[in-house]
C-alpha positions as CSV (number, residue, x, y, z in Angstrom):
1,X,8.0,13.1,17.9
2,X,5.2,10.5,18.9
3,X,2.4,10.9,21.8
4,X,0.4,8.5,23.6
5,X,-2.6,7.5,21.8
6,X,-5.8,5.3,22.3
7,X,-5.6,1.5,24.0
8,X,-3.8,-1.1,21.9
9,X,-6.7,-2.8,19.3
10,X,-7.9,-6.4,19.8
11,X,-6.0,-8.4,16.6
12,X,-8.1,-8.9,13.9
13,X,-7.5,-12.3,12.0
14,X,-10.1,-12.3,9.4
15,X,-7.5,-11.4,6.7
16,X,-5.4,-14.5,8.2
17,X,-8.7,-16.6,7.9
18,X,-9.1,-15.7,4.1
19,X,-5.5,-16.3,3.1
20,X,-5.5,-20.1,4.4
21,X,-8.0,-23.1,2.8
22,X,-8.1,-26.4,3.4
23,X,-4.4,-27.1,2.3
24,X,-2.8,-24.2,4.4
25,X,-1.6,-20.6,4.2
26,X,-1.4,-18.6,0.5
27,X,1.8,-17.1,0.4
28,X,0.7,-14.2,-1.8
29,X,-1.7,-12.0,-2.4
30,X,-3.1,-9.4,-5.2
31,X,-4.5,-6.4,-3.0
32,X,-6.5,-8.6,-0.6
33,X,-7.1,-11.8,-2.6
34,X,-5.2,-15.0,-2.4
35,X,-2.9,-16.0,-4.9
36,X,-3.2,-19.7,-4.8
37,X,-0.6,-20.4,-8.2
38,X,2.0,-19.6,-5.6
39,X,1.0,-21.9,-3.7
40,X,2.5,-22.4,0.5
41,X,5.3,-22.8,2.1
42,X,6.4,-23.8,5.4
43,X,8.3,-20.5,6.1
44,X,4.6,-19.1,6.8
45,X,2.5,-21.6,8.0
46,X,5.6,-21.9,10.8
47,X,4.9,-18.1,11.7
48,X,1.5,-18.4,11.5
49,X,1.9,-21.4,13.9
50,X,3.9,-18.7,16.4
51,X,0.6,-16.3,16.2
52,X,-2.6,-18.6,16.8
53,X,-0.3,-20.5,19.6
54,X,0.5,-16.8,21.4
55,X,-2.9,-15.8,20.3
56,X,-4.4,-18.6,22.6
57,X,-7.8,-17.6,21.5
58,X,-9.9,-21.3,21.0
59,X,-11.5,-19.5,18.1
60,X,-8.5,-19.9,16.0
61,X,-8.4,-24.0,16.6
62,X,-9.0,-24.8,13.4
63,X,-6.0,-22.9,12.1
64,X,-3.9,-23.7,14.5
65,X,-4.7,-27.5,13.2
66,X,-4.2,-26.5,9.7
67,X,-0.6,-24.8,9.8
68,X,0.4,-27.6,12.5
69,X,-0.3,-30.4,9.9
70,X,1.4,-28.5,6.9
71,X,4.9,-27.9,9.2
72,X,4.7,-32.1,10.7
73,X,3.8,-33.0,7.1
74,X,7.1,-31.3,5.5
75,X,10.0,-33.3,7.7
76,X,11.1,-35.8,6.0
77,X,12.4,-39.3,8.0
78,X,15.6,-38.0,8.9
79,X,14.7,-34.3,10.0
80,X,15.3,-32.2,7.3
81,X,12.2,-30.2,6.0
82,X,10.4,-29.3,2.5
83,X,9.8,-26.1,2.1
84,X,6.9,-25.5,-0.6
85,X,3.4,-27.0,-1.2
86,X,2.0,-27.2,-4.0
87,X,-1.9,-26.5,-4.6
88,X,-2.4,-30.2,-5.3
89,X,-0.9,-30.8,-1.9
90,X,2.3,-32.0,-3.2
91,X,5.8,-31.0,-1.6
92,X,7.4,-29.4,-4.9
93,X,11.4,-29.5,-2.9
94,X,13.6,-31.6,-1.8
95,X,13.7,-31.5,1.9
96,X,16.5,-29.0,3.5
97,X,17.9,-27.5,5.6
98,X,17.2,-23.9,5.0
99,X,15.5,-21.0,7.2
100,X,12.0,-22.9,6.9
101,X,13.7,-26.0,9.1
102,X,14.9,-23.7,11.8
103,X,11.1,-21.5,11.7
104,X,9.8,-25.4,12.0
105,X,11.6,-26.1,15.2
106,X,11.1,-22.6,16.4
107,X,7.3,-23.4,15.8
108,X,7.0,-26.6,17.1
109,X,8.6,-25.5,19.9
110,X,6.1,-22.9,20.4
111,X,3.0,-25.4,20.0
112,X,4.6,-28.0,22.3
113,X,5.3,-26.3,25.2
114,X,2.2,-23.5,25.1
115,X,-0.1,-24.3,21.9
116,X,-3.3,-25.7,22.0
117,X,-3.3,-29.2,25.2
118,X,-3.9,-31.3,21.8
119,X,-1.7,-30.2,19.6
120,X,1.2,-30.7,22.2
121,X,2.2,-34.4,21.9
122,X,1.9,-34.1,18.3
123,X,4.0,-30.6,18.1
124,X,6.7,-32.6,20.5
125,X,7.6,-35.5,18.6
126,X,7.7,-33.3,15.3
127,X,10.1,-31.1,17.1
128,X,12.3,-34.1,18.2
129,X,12.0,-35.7,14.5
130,X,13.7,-32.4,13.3
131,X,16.0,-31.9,16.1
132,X,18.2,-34.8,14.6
133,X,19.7,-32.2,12.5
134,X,21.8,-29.0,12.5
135,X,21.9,-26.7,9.3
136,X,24.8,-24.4,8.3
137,X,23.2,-21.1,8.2
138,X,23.2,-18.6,11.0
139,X,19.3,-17.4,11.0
140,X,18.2,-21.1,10.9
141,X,20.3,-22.0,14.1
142,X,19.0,-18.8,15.4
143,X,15.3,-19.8,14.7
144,X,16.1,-23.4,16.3
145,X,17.8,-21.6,19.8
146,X,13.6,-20.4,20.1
147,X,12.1,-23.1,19.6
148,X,15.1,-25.4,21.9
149,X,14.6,-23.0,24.4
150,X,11.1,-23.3,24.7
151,X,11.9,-27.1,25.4
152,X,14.9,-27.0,27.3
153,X,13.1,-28.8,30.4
154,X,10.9,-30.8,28.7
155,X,12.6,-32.9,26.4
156,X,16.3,-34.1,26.3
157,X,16.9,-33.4,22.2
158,X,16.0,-29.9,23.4
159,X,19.1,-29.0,25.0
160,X,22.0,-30.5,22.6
161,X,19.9,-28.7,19.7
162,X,20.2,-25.1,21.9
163,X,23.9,-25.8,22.9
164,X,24.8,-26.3,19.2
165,X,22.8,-23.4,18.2
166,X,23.9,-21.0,20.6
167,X,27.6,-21.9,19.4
168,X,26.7,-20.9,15.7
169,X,25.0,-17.8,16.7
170,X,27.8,-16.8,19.5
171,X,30.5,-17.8,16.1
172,X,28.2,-15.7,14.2
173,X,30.2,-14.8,11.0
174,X,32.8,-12.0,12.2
175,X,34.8,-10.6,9.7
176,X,34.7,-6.6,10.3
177,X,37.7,-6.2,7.6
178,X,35.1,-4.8,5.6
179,X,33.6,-2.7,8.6
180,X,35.6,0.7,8.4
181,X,33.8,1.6,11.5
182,X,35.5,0.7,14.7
183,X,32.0,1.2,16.9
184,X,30.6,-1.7,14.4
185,X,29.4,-3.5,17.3
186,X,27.2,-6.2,15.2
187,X,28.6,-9.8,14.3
188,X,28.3,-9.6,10.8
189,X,29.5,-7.3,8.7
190,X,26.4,-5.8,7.4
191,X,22.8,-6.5,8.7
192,X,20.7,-8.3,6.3
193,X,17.1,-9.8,7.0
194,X,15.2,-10.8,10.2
195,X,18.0,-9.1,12.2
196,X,16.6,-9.6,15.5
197,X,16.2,-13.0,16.0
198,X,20.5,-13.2,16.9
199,X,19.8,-10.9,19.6
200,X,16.5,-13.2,20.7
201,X,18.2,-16.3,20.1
202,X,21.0,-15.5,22.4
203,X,18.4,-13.8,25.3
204,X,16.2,-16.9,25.3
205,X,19.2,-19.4,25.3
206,X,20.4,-17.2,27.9
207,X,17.3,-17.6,29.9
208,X,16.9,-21.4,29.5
209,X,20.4,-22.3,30.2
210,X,20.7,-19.4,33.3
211,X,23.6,-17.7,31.3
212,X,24.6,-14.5,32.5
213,X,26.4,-14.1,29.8
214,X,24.1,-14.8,26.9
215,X,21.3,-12.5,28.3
216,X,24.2,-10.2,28.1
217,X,25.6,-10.5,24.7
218,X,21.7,-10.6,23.5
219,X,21.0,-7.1,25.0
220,X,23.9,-5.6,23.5
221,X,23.0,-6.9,20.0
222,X,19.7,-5.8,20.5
223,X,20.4,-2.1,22.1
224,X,22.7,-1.5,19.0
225,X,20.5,-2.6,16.6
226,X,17.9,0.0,17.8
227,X,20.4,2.6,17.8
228,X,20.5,2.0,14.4
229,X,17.1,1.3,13.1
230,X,15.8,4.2,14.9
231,X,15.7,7.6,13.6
232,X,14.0,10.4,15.1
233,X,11.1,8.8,17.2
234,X,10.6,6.3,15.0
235,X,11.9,2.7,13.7
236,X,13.7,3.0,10.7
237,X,14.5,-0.5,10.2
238,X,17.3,-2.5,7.4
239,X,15.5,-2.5,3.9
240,X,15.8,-5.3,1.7
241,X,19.4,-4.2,0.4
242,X,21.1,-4.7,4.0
243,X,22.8,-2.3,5.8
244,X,26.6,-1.6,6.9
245,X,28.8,0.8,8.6
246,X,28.1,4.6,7.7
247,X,24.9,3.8,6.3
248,X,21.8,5.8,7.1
249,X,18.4,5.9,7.0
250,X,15.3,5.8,5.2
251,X,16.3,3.6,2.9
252,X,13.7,1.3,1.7
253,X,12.0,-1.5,0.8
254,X,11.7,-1.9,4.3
255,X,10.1,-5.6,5.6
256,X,7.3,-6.0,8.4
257,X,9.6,-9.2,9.2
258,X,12.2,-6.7,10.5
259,X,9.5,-4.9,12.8
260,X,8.1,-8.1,14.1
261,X,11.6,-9.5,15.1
262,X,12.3,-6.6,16.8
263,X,9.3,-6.8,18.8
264,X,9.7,-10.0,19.9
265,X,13.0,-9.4,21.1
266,X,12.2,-6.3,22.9
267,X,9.3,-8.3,24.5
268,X,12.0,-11.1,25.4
269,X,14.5,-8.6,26.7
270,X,11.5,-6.5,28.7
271,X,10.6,-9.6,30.7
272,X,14.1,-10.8,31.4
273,X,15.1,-7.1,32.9
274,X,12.5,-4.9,33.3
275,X,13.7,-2.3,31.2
276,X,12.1,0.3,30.1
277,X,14.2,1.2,27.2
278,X,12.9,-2.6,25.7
279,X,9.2,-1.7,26.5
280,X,9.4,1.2,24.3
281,X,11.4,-0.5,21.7
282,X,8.5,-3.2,21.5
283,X,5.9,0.4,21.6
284,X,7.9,1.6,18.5
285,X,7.4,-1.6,17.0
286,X,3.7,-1.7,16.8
287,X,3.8,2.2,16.0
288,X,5.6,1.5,12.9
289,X,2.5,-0.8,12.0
290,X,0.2,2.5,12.8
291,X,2.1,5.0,10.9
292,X,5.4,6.1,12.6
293,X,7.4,4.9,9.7
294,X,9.2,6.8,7.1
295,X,6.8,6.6,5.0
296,X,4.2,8.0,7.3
297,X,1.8,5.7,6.3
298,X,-0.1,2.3,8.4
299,X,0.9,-0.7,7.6
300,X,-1.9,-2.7,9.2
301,X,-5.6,-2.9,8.6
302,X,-7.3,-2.7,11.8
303,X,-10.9,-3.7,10.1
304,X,-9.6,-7.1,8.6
305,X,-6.1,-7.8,10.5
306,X,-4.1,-7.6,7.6
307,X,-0.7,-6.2,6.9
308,X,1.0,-4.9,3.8
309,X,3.9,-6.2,2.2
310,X,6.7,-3.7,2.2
311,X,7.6,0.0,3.3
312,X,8.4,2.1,0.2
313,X,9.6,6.1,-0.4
314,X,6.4,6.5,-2.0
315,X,4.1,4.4,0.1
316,X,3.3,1.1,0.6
317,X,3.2,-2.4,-1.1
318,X,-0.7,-2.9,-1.4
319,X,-0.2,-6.3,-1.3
320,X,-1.1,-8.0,1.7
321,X,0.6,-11.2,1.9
322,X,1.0,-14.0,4.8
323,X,4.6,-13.1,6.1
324,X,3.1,-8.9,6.2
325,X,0.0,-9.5,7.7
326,X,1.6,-12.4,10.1
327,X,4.3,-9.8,11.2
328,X,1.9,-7.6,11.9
329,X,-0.4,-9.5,14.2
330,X,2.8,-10.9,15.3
331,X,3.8,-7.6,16.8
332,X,0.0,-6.5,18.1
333,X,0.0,-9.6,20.0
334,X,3.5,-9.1,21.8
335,X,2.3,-5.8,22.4
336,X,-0.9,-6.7,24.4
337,X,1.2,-9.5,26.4
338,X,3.4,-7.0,27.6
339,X,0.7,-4.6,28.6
340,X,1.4,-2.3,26.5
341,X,-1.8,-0.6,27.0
342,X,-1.0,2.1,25.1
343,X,1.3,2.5,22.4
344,X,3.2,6.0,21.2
345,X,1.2,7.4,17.8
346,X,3.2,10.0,15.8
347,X,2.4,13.8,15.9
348,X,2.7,14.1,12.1
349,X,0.1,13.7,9.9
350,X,-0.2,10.1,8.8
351,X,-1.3,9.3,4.9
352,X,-3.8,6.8,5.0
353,X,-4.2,6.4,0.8
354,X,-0.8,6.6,-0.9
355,X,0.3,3.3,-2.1
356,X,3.0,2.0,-4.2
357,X,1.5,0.1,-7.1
358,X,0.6,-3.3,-6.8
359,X,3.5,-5.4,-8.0
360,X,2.6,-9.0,-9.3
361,X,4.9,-10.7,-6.9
């Protein structure tokens, strides 16, 4: 059971602030400190690139500069992306494809059509360099249909990219032979990672293109994936393993990625209808960062903005790690746009000092 608690905090990115220097973002983290011999990749600076642009807060110019130049600085001549940074400032990949392309377009969506008025031009022609390609996996068209849609009227490699994408995600892998459960009503046959960006893909194509039909499709994907990954009050949300038919929750490690997709696509579905079963989805969301997890325990730091790096039975990853504390602010920030104003807290006692051990990942 959860009650209504105090007004929604004001994000905190001083975590953020230590994590990136003056290559980009760390990737990892030991407790609170930067790991730099892990070095960057694009996957986060892309995110991060999301947050300061939705943050719209001038204060956060200069990082908003610095996780713009690391995602133009990764596409390669015809389109396709590198992926990870070395500490010398070297690419250490061959450009790709992979999920990291499709967060770059989804990104550079994001900055051209609402970032900062100078990073726009810039953010645009990146976008159209890496709209000359398509890649074969299903969460990376899913991450393109964002940032496509964000562009749909502005520039004419936008809407090809989104048409393509939204066919990949629509053709979503279906084979439910493995699905004993007839009321399976998800297009794969077990969720895996990021789950709610298929939903989101197909509500903001949906609302770029004026599809009924989409917006449809994307609120049915999304209602069923809450019906799953919620239990009781609160999110319980896929762990790293996956999750098929006639599996329940808690099962853990569970992924602040997981929360934060979900929020955004309850925010997306809340301002296309209205409804308030998507409002309190996106309220659930943020919870789970406050303590209505399984695990009873936060999974933000509201004094430094940071956000730990995985849900487990006995606590919580005390690493605090870009993608964790990005997901995080991620979700505060949806929150607050929605007006959200106040957000359900959970009855139960919360544990505010149990941790899992710090892993050296």
């Amino acid at each position: 059971m959860t009650s209504v608690g105090a007004p929604l905090p004001e994000p905190i990115f001083d975590h953020l602030r230590r994590l990136t220097d003056s290559i980009g973002l760390h990737e990892h983290a030991l407790g609170d400190v930067p790991r730099p011999e892990h070095g960057y990749c694009v996957d986060d600076a892309a995110r991060a690139l999301v947050v300061t642009c939705r943050a719209a807060d001038p204060a956060l110019g200069g990082l908003t500069q610095r996780y713009l130049a690391v995602v133009l600085s990764a596409i390669a001549p015809d389109g396709r992306c590198h992926n990870r940074l070395g500490t010398d400032g070297h690419w250490r990949d061959e450009p790709g494809l992979g999920d990291w392309w499709g967060r770059a377009v989804w990104a550079l969506g994001v900055a051209a059509a609402r970032g900062p008025l100078w990073a726009r031009e810039e953010a645009l022609a990146g976008f159209n360099r890496l709209a000359e390609q398509r890649s074969p996996w299903l969460r990376s068209m899913a991450y393109a249909a964002l940032g496509a849609a964000e562009l749909h009227d502005i520039t004419p490699t936008a809407r090809p990219l989104l048409a393509d994408a939204v066919a990949v995600v629509r053709e979503a892998p279906d084979d439910r032979s493995s699905a004993p459960a007839p009321d399976w009503a998800w297009p794969e046959p077990r969720l895996r990672y990021d789950n709610a960006r298929l939903p989101e893909a197909l509500l903001a194509a949906g609302s770029a293109l004026a599809r009924a039909d989409l917006v449809q499709a994307g609120l049915e994907q999304l209602g069923f994936l809450l019906a799953v990954e919620t239990t009781e009050g609160r999110l319980s949300v896929t762990p790293v393993g996956g999750r098929g038919p006639g599996e329940h929750g808690p099962a853990f490690d569970q992924q602040p990625i997981e929360v934060a997709g979900i929020a955004d696509a309850c925010s997306r579905a809340w301002e296309l209808t209205g409804g308030a079963e998507w409002l309190a989805g996106l309220r659930l969301a943020w919870a789970w960062f406050e303590g209505s997890n399984d695990a009873d325990i936060p999974m933000y730091d509201l004094e430094t903005g940071a956000g730990y790096d995985g849900l487990h039975v006995e606590g919580r990853n005390v690493n605090r790690g870009a993608e964790s504390t990005l997901a995080a602010l991620s979700t505060l920030i949806q929150a607050r746009m929605a007006g959200a104003d106040e957000c359900p807290r959970p009855s139960r006692t919360i544990q505010t000092s149990t941790s899992s051990p710090i892993s050296s990942g």
